[in-house]
C-alpha positions as CSV (number, residue, x, y, z in Angstrom):
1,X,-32.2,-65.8,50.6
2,X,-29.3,-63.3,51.8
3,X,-27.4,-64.0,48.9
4,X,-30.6,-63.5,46.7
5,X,-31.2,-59.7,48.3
6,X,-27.6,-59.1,48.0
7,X,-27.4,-59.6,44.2
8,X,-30.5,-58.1,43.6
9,X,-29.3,-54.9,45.6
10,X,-26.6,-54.8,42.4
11,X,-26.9,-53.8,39.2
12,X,-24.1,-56.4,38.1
13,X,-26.4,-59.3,39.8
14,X,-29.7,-57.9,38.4
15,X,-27.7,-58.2,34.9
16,X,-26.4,-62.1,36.1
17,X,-29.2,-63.0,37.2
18,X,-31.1,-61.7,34.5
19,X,-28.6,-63.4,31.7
20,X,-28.8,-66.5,33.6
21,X,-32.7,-66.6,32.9
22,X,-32.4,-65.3,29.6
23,X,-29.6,-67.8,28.4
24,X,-32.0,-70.9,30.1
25,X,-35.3,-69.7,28.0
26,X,-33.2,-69.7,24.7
27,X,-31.9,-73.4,26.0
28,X,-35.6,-74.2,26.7
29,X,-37.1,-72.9,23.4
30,X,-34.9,-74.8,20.9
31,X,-35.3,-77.9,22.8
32,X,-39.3,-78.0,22.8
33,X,-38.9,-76.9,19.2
34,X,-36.1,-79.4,18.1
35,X,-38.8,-82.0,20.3
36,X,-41.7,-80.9,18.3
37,X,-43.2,-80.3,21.9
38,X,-45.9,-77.3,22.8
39,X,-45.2,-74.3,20.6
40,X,-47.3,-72.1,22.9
41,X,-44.5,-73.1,25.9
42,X,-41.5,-72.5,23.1
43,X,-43.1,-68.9,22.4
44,X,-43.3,-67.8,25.7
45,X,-40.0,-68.9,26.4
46,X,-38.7,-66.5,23.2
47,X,-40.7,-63.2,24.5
48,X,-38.8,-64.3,28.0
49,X,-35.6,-64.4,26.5
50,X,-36.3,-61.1,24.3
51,X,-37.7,-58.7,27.4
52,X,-34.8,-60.0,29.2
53,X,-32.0,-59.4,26.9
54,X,-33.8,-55.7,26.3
55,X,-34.0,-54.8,30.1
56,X,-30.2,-55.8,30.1
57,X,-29.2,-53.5,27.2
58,X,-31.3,-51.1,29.1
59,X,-29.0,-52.0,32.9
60,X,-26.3,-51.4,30.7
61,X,-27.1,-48.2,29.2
62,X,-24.2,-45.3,29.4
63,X,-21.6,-48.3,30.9
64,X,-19.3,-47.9,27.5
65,X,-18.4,-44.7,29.6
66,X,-17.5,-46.3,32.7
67,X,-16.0,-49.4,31.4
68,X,-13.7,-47.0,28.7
69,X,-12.6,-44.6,32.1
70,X,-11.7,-47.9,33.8
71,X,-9.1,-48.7,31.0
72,X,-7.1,-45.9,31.8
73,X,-6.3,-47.1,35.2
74,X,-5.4,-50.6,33.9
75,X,-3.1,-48.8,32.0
76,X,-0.8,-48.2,34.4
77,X,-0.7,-51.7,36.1
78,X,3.1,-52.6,36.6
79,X,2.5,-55.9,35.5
80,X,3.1,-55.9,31.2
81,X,1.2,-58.9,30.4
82,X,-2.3,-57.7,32.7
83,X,-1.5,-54.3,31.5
84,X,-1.8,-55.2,27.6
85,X,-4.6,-57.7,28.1
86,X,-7.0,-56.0,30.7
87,X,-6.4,-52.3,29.0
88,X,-7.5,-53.6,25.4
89,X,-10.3,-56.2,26.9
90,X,-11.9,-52.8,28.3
91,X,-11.5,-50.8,25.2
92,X,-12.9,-54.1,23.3
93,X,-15.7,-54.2,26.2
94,X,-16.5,-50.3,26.1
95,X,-16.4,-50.6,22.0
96,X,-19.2,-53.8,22.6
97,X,-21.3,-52.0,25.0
98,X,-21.3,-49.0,22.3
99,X,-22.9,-51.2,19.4
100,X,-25.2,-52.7,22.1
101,X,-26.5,-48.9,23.4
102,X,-27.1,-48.7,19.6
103,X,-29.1,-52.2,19.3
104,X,-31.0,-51.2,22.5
105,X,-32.0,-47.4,20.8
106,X,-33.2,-49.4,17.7
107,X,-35.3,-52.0,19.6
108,X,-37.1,-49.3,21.8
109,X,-37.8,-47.6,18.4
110,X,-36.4,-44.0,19.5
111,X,-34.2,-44.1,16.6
112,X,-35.6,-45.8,13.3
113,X,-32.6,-45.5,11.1
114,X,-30.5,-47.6,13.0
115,X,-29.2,-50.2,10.9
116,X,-29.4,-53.3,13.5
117,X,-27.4,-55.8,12.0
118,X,-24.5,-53.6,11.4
119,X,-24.4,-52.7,14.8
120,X,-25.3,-56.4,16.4
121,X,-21.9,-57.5,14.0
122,X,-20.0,-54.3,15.6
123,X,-21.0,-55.8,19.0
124,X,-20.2,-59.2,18.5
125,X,-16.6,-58.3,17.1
126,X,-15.4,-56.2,19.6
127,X,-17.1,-58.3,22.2
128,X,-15.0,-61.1,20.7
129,X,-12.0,-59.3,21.1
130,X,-12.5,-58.8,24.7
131,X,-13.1,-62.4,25.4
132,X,-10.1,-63.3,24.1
133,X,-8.0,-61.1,25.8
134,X,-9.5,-61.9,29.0
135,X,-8.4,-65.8,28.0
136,X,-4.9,-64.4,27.2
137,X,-4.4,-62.8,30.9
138,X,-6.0,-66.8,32.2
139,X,-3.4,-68.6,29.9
140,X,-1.1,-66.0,31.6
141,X,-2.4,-66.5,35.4
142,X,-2.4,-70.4,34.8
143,X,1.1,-70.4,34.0
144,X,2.3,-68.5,36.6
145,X,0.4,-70.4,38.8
146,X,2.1,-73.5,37.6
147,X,5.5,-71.8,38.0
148,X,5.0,-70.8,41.5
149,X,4.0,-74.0,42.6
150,X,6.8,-75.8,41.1
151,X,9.3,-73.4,42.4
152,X,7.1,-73.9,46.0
153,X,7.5,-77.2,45.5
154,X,11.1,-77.3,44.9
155,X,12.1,-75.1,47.8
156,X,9.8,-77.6,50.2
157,X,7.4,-74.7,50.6
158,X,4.5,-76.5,49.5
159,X,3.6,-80.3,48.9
160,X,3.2,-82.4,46.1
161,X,4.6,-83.4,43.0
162,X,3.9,-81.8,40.1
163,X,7.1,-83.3,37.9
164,X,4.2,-84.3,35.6
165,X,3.5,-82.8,32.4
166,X,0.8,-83.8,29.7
167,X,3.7,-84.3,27.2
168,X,5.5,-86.7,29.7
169,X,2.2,-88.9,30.9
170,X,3.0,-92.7,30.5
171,X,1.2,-94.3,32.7
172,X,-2.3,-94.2,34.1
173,X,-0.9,-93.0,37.4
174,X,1.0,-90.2,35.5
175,X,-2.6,-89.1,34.5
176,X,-3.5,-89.2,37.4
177,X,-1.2,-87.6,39.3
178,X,-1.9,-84.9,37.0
179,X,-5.1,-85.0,37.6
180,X,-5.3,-84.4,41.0
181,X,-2.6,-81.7,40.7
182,X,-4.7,-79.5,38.3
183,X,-7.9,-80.3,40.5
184,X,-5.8,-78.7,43.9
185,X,-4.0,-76.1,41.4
186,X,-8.1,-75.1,40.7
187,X,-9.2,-75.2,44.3
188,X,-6.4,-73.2,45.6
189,X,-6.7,-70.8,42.8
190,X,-10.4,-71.0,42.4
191,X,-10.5,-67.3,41.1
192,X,-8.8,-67.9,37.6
193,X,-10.7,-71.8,37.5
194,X,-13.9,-69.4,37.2
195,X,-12.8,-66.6,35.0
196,X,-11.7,-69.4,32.8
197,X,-14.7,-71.6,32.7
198,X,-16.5,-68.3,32.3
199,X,-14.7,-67.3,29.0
200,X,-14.2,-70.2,27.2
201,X,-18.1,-70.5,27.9
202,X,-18.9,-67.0,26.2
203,X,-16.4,-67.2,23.4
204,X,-18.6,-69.4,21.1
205,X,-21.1,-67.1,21.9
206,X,-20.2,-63.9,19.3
207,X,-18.0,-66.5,17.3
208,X,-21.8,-68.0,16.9
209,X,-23.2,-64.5,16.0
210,X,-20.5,-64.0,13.5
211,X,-20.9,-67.1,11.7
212,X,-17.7,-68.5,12.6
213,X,-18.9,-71.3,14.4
214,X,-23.0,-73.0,13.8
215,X,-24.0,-73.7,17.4
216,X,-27.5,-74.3,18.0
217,X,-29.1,-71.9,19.9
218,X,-30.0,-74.7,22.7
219,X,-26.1,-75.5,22.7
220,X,-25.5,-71.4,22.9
221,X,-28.2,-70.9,25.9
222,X,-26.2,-73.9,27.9
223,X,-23.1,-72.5,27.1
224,X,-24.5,-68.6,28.3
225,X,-26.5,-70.6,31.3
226,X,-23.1,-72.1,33.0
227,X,-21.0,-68.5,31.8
228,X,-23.7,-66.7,33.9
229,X,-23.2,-69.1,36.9
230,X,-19.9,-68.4,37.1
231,X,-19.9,-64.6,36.9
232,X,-22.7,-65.2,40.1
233,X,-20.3,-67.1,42.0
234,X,-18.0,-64.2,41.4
235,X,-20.5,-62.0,42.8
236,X,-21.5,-64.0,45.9
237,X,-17.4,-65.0,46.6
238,X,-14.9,-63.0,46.9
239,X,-12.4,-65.6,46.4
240,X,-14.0,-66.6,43.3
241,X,-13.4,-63.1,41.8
242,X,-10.1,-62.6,39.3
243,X,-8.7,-59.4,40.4
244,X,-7.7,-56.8,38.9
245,X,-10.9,-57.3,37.2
């Protein structure tokens, strides 16, 4: 219940939990109507899934601001690969949440001549963009993860053998070894397990809204559903939180 208040004392676990419900409906929806079951149920679940994904456009009004501002302190990180990746996911992110302040003024009706799915394709791109730059500073973390745990490892710092690489498995103990190394490499490192989970979950989201990839929208609201877990675990953990974020 603590943890509850504290999110909902945030706007950024208003908007998790919020997506987290709105991602579940659209899960819900295509499955009673892929199951033929209770259209009535399958309705409400859309209006659910629509007034939630509106009153997040609405949390989110004026952030494209914030988020652009933010970029120009990542900017100067001394680290070249997190500089390059973070500074262009928020320009990405701040150009996203632009199309979507546009999507939210055309849905509310203050502005008529909004053309919606220009804008929703806009969103989608950039939001794309960001996504995979954020994957590109994971790939990065991963690695140099790996490295410092094999240079630990060689210096007797820490234990375990991590010798084993997925090009060099010949054996089913070689698997497994391997295994259990990546499953301690993720508990020890538990920040980048969940900012990777947590992108690789939302990238076949706007690939799916640009047509790149045909997900179904059940397959889409799973996807969202265990992408918005993550981003609460963030929230309610510390350690779960990649940082600089």
């Amino acid at each position: 219940l603590d943890a509850l208040i504290k999110l909902n004392n945030q706007t950024a676990g208003r908007d998790k939990i919020a997506r987290l419900i709105q991602y579940t409906s659209r899960a819900l929806w295509d499955s009673l109507e892929s199951a033929d079951a209770s259209p009535a149920l399958a309705d409400n679940f859309k209006t659910v899934e629509y007034i939630l994904s509106t009153f997040r456009k609405l949390l989110r009004f004026g952030r494209c601001v914030d988020v652009f501002y933010s970029s120009l302190r990542t900017i100067h990180h001394p680290e070249l690969t997190i500089r390059v990746t973070l500074t262009l996911s928020k320009l990405s992110q701040s150009l996203f949440l632009l199309g979507d302040h546009f999507m939210w003024l055309a849905r509310t009706g203050l502005v008529k001549s909004i053309n919606t799915k220009s804008w929703g394709k806009f969103a989608n791109k950039y939001w794309l963009l960001s996504i995979i730059m954020n994957l590109c500073r994971d790939v990065y973390e991963i690695f140099r993860l790996m490295n410092l745990h094999k240079a630990g490892a060689k210096s007797g710092i820490t234990r375990g053998n991590i010798s084993t690489s997925p090009l060099s498995i010949n054996s089913r103990r070689d698997f497994n070894r391997l295994a259990l190394y990546s499953y301690s490499l993720m508990l020890a490192h538990k920040d980048v397990a969940v900012d990777t989970v947590k992108n690789l979950c939302d990238l076949f989201i706007p690939l799916t809204g640009l047509g790149y990839t045909n997900l179904t929208p059940r397959t889409i609201g799973i996807l969202g559903a265990i992408s918005s877990v993550a981003g609460l675990w963030a929230l309610l953990d510390p350690a779960a939180k990649i940082l600089p974020a």
